[in-house]
C-alpha positions in Angstrom: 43.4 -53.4 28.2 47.1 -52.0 29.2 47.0 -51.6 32.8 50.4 -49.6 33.1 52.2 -47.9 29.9 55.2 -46.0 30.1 55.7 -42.5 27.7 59.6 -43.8 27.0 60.5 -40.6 25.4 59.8 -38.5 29.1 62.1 -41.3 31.2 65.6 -40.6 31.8 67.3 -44.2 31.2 65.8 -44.4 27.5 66.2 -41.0 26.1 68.9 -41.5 24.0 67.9 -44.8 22.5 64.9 -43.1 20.7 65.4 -39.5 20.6 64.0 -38.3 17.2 66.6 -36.5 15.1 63.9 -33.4 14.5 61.0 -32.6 17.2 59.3 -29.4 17.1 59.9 -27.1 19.6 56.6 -27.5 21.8 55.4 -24.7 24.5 55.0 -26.0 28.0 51.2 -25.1 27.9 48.9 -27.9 26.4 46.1 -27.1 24.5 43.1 -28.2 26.4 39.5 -29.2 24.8 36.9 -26.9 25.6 35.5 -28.7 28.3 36.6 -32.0 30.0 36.1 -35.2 28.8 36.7 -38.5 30.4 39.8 -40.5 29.5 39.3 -43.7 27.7 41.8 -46.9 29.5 44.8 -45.4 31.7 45.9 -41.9 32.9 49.3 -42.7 30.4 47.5 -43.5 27.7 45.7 -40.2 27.8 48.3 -38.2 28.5 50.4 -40.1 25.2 47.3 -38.0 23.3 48.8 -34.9 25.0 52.4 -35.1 24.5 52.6 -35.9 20.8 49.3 -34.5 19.5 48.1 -31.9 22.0 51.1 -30.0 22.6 51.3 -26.2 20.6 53.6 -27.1 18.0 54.8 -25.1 14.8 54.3 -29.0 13.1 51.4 -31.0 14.9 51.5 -34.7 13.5 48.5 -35.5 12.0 48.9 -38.5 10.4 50.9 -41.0 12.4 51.6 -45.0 12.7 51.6 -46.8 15.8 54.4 -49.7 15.5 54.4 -52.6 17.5 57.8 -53.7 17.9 57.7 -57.9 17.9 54.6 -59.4 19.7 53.0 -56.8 21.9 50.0 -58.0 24.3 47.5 -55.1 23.1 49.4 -53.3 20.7 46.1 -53.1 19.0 44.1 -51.5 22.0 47.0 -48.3 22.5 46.4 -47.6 19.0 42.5 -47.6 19.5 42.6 -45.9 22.5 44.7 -43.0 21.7 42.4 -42.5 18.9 38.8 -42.6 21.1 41.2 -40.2 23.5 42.3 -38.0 20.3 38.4 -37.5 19.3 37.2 -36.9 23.1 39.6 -34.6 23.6 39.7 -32.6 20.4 36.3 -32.8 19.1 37.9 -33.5 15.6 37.2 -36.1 13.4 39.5 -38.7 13.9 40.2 -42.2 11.6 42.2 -45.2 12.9 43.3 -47.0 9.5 44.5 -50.9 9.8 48.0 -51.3 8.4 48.9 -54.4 9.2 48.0 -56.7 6.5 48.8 -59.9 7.5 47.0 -59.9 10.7 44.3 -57.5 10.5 42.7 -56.8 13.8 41.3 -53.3 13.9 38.1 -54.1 12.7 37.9 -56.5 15.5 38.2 -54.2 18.2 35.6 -51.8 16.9 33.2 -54.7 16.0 32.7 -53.5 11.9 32.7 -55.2 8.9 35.8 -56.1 6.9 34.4 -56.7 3.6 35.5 -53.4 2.3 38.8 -51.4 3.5 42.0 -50.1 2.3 43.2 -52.8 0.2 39.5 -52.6 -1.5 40.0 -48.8 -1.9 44.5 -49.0 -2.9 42.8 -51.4 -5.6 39.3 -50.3 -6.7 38.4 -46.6 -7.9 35.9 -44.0 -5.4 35.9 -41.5 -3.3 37.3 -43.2 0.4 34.4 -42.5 2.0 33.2 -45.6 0.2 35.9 -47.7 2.1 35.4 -45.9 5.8 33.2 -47.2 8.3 32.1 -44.1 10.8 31.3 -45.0 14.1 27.7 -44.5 15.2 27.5 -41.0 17.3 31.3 -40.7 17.1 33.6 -38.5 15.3 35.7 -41.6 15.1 35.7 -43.3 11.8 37.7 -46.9 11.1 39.3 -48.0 7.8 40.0 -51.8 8.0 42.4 -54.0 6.0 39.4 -55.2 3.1 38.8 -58.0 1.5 41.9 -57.9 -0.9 45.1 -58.4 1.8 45.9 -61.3 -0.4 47.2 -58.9 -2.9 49.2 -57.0 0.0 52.5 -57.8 -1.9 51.3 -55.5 -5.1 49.6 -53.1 -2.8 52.7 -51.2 -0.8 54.8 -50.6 -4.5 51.4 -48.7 -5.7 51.2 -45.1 -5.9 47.6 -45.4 -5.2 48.7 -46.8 -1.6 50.0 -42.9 -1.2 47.1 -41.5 -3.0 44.7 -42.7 -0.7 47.1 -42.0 2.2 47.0 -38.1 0.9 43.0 -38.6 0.2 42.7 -39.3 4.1 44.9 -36.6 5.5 42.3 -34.4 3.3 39.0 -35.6 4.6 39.9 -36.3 8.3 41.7 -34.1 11.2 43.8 -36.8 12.6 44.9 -40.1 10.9 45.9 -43.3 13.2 47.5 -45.8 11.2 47.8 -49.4 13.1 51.3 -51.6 11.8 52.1 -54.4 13.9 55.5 -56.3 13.8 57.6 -53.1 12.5 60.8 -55.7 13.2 59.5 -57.9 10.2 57.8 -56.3 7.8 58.4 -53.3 4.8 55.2 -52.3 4.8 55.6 -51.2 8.7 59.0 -48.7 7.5 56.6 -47.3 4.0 53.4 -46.0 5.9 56.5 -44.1 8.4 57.6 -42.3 5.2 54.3 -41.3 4.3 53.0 -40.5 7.7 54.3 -37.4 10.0 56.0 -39.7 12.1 55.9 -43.2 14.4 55.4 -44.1 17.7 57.2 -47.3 18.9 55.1 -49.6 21.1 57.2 -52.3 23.2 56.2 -54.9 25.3 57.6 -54.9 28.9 60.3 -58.0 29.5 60.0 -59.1 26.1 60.9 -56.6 23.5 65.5 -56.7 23.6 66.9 -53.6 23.5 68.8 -55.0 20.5 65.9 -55.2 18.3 64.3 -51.6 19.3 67.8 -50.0 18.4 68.0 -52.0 15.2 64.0 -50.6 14.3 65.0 -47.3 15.5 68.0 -47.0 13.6 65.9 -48.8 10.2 63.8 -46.4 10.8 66.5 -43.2 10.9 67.9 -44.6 7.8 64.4 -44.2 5.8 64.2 -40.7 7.1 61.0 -41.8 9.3 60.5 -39.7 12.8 60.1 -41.3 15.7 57.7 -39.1 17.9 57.3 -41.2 20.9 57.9 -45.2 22.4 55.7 -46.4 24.8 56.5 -49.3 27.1 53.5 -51.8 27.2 52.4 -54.1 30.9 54.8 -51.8 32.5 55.6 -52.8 36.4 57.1 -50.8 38.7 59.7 -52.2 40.8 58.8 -49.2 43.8 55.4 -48.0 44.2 54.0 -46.3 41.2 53.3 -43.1 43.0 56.9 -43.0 44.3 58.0 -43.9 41.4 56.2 -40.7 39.5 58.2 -38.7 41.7 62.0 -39.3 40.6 
């Protein structure tokens, strides 16, 4: 689990470097669930849930991709997280959807089956409910990578990719889409075109600044919004609660 995550968007020395070219005007006011839940993993991983999907918002994403930028420890887990977060909070029915292909891993973390997921369902005909996996006594539902990522080459030029995509933000309320690697791989920058928008995730004292411009600006080019970056085994060089202060 992250111990410490940084909201990069909300901290003065990395504003510019990923300021979205269009963000909703939000209202200072969150909207709250109807009665508290407990936060799953950190304090900043729940309130990640409140800035970019909680917030009034004449546009709330609903659909969105969680890019790790190069080789994040837990990429995987701020994804998951947010989503168990974004179902507690909300009530709503929530589906985290495995993106990255060549290393699938979200199927892992919620301990289903892989035999039949997206790639099955880009591929075969049916409604997706064939191809989702709901969690038991959850409104969380996973979609995992399937038994066909061999094929992933074919898959990201179909328009069925899209279809299903479409099919998703039909059936659930929120749609987390996992995509490790966004520095290496096409598929990352296609899911961004077709989802509301992108959050960045970069690993403390590894990810260069070099590289997270060079995704960001990719990432402008293809007309993809970045909604948020989040800074992953964050350390504080003051005490944290100092530090929360400045």
């Amino acid at each position: 689990m992250s111990k410490n995550i940084e909201v990069l968007l909300r901290a003065k020395e990395t504003t510019e470097l990923f300021k979205p070219k269009s963000v909703p005007q939000k209202c200072s006011e969150p909207r709250l669930p109807s009665k508290p839940t407990e936060a799953v993993g950190s304090a900043e991983e729940a309130d990640l849930v409140q800035q970019v999907f909680l917030l009034p918002a004449r546009e709330v994403p609903r659909v969105v991709v969680f890019y790790g930028v190069g080789e994040v420890d837990g990429a995987i887990g701020i994804c998951a997280r947010a989503a168990e977060n974004l179902a507690n909070q909300t009530g709503s029915s929530v589906c985290v959807v495995e993106g990255h292909f060549h290393a699938p891993s979200v199927h892992g973390y919620f301990g289903v089956s892989n035999s039949r997921g997206l790639t099955d369902a880009i591929l075969e005909p049916g409604p997706i409910q064939d191809f989702v996996c709901p969690l038991p006594e959850s409104n969380l539902s996973v979609l995992s990578a399937g038994s066909r990522c061999g094929e992933a080459h074919a898959l990201w030029k179909s328009e069925s990719l899209r279809a299903r995509m479409e099919e998703l933000r039909s059936k659930f309320s929120y749609v987390l889409i996992y995509c490790s690697h966004a520095n290496r791989h096409v598929d990352a920058m296609l899911l961004g075109q077709i989802a509301d928008g992108v959050i960045l995730i970069l690993e403390s004292m590894v990810t260069r600044r070099e590289t997270a411009r060079t995704v960001k600006e990719n990432l402008d080019a293809a007309n993809v919004k970045i909604l948020a970056a989040v800074l992953n085994n964050h350390s504080y060089s003051i005490p944290e609660n100092l530090y929360r202060k400045l």
